[in-house]
GUPA-157589 format. One record per residue (C-alpha): x, y, z. Coordinates in steps of 0.05 Angstrom, whole numbers, padded with zeros to 5 digits, always signed. Layout:
GUPA-157589
XYZ...
***
This chain:
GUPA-157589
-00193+03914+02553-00265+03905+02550-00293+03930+02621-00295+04004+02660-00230+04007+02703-00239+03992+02778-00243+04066+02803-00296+04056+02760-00330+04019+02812-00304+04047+02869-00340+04107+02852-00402+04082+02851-00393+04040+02910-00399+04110+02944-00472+04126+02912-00516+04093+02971-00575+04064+02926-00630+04066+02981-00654+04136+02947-00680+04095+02905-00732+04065+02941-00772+04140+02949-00810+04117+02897-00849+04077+02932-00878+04141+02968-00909+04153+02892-00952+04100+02893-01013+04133+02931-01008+04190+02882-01001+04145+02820-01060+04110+02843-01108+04172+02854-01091+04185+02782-01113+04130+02747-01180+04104+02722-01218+04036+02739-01241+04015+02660-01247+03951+02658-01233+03948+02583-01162+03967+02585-01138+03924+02644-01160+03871+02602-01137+03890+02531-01081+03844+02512-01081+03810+02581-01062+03740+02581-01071+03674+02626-01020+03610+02618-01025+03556+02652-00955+03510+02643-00960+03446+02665-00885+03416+02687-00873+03341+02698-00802+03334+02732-00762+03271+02753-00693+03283+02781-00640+03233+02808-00581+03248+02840-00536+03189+02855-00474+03198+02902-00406+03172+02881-00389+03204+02948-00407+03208+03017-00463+03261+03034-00478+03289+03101-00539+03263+03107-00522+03192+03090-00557+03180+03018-00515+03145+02969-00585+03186+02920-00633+03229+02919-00698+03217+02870-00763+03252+02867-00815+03252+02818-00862+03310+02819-00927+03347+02774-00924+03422+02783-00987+03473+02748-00961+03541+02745-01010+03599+02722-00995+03662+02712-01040+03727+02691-01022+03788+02655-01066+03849+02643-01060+03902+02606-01065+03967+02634-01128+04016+02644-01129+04083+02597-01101+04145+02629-01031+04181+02644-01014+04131+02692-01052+04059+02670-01056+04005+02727-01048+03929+02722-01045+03871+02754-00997+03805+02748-01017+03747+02781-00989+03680+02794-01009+03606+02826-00973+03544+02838-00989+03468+02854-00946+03414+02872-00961+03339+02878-00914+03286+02899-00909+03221+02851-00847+03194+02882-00799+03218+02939-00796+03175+02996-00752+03192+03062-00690+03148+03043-00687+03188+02975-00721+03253+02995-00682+03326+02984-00669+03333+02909-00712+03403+02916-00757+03383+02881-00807+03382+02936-00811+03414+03018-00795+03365+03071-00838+03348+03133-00805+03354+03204-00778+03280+03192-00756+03290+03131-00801+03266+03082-00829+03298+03015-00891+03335+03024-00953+03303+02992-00971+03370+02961-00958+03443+02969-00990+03514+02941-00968+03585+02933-00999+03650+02896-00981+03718+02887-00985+03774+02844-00954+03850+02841-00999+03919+02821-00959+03958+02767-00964+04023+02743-00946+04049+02678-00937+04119+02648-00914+04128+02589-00843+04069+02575-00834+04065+02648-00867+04014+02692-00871+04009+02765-00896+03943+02801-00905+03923+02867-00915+03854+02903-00892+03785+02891-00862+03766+02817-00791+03745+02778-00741+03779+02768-00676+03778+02717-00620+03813+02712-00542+03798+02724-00548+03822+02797-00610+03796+02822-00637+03745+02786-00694+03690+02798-00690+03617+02784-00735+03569+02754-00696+03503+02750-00749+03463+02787-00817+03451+02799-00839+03520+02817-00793+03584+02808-00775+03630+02851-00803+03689+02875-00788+03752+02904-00825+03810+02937-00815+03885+02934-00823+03936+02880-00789+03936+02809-00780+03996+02760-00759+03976+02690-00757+04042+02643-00742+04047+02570-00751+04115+02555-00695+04127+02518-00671+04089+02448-00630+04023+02460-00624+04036+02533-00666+03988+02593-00666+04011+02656-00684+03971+02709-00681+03982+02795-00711+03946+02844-00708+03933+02917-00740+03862+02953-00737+03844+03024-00788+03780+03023-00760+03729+02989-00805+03648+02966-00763+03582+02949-00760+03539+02899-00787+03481+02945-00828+03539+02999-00902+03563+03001-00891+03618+03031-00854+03682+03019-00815+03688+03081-00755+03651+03065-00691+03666+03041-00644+03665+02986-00575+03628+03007-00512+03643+02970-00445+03608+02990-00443+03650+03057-00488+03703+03037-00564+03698+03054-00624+03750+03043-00642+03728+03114-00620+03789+03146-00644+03844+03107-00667+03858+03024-00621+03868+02968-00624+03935+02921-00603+03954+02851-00592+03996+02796-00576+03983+02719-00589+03987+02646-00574+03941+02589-00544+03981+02532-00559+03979+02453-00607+03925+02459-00613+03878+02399-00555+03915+02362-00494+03884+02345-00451+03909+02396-00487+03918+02471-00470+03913+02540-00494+03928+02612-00476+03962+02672-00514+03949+02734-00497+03952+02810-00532+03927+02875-00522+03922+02955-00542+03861+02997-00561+03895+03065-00497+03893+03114-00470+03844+03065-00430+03863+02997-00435+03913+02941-00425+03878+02876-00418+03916+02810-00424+03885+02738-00409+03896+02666-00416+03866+02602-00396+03875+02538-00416+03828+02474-00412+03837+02403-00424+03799+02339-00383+03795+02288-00417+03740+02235-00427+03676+02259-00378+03688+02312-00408+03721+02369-00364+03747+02431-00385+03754+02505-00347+03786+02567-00373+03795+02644-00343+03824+02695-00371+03823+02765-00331+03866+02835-00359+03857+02908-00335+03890+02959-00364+03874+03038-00405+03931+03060-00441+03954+03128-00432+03910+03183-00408+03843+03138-00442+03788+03154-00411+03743+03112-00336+03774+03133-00284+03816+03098-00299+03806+03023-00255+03834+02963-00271+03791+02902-00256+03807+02831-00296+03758+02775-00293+03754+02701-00311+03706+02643-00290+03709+02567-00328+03671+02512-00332+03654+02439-00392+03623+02398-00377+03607+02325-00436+03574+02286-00433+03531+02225-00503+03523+02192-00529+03474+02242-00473+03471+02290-00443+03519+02337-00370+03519+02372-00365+03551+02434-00295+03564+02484-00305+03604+02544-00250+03622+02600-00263+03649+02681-00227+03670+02735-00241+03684+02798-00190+03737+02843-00198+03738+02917-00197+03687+02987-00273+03678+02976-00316+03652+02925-00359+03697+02874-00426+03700+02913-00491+03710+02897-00559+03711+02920-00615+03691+02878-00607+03614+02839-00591+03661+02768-00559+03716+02801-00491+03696+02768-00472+03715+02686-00404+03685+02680-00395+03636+02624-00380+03573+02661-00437+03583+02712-00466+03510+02681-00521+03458+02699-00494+03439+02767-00427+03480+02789-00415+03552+02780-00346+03545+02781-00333+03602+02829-00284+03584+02879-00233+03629+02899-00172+03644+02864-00207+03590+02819-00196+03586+02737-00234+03546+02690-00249+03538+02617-00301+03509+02582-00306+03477+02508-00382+03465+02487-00423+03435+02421-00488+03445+02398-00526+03413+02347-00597+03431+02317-00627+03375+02287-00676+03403+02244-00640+03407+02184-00620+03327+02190-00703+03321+02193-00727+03330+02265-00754+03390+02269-00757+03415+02340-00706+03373+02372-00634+03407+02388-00570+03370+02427-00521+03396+02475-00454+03373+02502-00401+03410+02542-00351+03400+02585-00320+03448+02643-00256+03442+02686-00229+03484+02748-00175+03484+02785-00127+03529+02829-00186+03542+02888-00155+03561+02948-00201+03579+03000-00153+03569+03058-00138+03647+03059-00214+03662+03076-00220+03711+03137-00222+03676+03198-00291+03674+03224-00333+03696+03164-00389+03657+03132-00329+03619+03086-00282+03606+03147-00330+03602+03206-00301+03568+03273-00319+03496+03291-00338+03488+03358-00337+03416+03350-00266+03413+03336-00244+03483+03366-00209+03505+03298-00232+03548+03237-00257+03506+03178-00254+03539+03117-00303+03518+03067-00253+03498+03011-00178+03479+03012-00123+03490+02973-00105+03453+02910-00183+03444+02893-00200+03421+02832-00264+03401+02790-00299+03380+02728-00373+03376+02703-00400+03351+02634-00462+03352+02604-00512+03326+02562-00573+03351+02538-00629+03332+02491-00692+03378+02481-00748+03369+02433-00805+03420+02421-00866+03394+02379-00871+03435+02319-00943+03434+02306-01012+03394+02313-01054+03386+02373-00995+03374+02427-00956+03434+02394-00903+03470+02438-00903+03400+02477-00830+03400+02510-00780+03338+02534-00718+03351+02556-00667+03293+02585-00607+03316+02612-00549+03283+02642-00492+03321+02694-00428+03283+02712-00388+03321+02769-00317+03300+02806-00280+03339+02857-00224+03332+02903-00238+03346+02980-00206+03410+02976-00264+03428+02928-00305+03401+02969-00361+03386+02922-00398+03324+02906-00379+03267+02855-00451+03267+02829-00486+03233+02776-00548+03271+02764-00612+03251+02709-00658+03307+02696-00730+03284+02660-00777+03347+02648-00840+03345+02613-00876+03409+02594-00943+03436+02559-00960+03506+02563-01040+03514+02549-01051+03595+02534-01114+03629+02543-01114+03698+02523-01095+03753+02490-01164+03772+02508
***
């Protein structure tokens, strides 16, 4: 077996990980500590400013809510960011920084909503829109502390960047690697900015979680980094929501390389979101042949509610793909995938993906009455459970990527990609056809 037994977890879900967040109270003294040269904050500090150019087209093969047999928007996004180094002392301050810009190139009302871009109170794409941020870290010795607005990754909490501008959340992060092989990493945000937002007082949305009633904390370490057999162990509490707990284990042996995740949550406080008692775990297998590589993964989910997250990342099982996570409940799924580098046929740069992923055995007619995945319907005066029994699915994929090698327009990206998904209603998901065109040139300034 490759994961900790579940008292495993059920000890830890009795460790309460606000504690944690005492360290906050350090930052005045960190602070007084620390020096204002000028020469260190900017030794190695970098400036990037990516530009993205993103077209994406969703056509319907089924009816959508809001009535639109497709959704297309065209969009150029500038995203800078700024890192500094740190200033000489015990305790060396920094500064990350980041801006966005959004303009609209196509996205009428009739095809608006792809995410792509906000939406005015009728319902149109915003011409433009803006956001900035940054965090002030601290750093003494391996360990880090930063506070403020930035990413963040790990299997618990983790920030997307699938569209025009990533996401962002706000609160304080300390990553640690003090000791050989071993990352630590806990962090606790309550502010949270959207993919499509200006502002950092949204929310995250899972499946019937949200991070619109409170912050989410956690606590883990990755484990024999860059060796050939690692893992990870983290844990992490959505306020009055869930606790989840996660594991991984991964090994290589060769070409053949071996992955395993394992993911509990259990509903915690007052649950928001209902009763929760979810079990979720993913096995896979990558074997490469010079250019090629082979890979078969397998996930199940136990429990009456889907595998939630909050956070567009926030989810490390295998057949978590391009458009469906494949995280129903009761829901199993497996996945068969190719990849192809086509640099040793003479393109240099370019690479080409295709897999295929199908689910079936969802049964979400179980969910607790009147939680966030079986609410009642006032309309019809009868819980509706978000998925039915007997659902099934299936997504496939295409991708082609190609990174210029060298010359003026070197590190130039394209990447097409194509998404097929088909559902029954008891999956209740969307028979989608969905084109993704993104166009990308980073321009780095710095180190300075």
């Amino acid at each position: 077996m490759l994961f900790a037994p579940k008292n495993a977890a059920s000890e830890l879900a009795s460790v309460s990980l606000k504690p944690l967040w005492l360290l906050a109270a350090l930052t005045p003294a960190m602070a007084a500590q620390t020096t204002q040269s000028a020469p260190g904050f900017l030794n190695g500090a970098s400036l990037e400013v990516l530009s993205r150019n993103f077209y994406l087209n969703s056509d319907y093969r089924s009816p959508t809510p809001a009535g639109k047999s497709y959704k297309q928007e065209w969009a150029q996004g500038f995203i800078a960011s700024f890192e500094s180094g740190f200033t000489p002392g015990t305790i060396g301050v920094g500064l990350d920084a980041h801006g966005f810009l959004g303009l609209k190139l196509d996205g009428g009302k009739g095809h608006s909503g792809t995410g792509l871009l906000p939406l005015d109170d009728e319902g149109r794409s915003e011409e433009r829109y803006a956001s900035a941020g940054g965090a002030l870290k601290f750093k003494a010795s391996k360990t880090t502390l930063a506070l403020g607005e930035m990413t963040v990754e790990n299997p618990v909490f983790d920030t997307a960047d699938k569209r025009l501008q990533p996401e962002y959340a706000s609160g304080l992060l300390l990553s640690s690697r003090e000791f050989e092989g071993i990352d630590l990493q806990a962090g606790h945000f309550s502010a949270f900015k959207n993919q499509d937002a200006s502002t950092g007082k949204g929310d995250f949305s899972g499946y019937g979680a949200t991070t619109r009633h409170g912050a989410i904390d956690f606590i883990g370490a990755d484990l024999l980094s860059g060796q050939t057999l690692g893992g990870a162990l983290y844990a992490s509490e959505l306020s009055d929501t869930w606790r989840q707990y996660y594991a991984n284990l991964h090994t290589t042996l060769g070409e053949l390389f071996l992955d395993g995740n394992l993911y509990h949550t259990r509903d915690d406080g007052k649950a928001i979101a209902g009763a929760i008692d979810t079990t979720a775990y993913s096995l896979s297998g990558k074997y490469r042949i010079n250019a090629q590589a082979f890979t078969l993964a397998y996930q199940k989910i136990n429990g009456d509610t889907p595998f939630d997250f909050v956070g567009g990342d926030s989810i490390y099982l295998a057949n978590s793909i391009k458009y469906a996570d494949f995280n129903g409940p009761g829901e199993l799924s497996w996945q068969a995938r190719y990849d192809l580098d086509l640099g040793t046929l003479g393109i240099p740069g370019l690479s080409f993906m295709a897999r295929y992923v199908t689910g079936r055995g969802i049964d979400g007619s179980h969910a607790p009455q009147g939680g966030a995945y079986n609410p009642f319907d006032t309309d019809t005066g009868s819980y509706r459970p978000q998925q039915g029994d007997g659902g099934r699915h299936w997504e496939r994929d295409l991708d082609l990527h190609y990174i210029v090698q060298s010359g003026p327009a070197k590190d130039l990206s394209l990447q097409l990609s194509h998404v097929t998904h088909r559902a029954n209603s008891s999956q209740a998901g969307d028979d989608i056809d969905r084109l993704y065109v993104v166009i990308q040139y980073p321009l780095k300034l710095g180190p300075f």
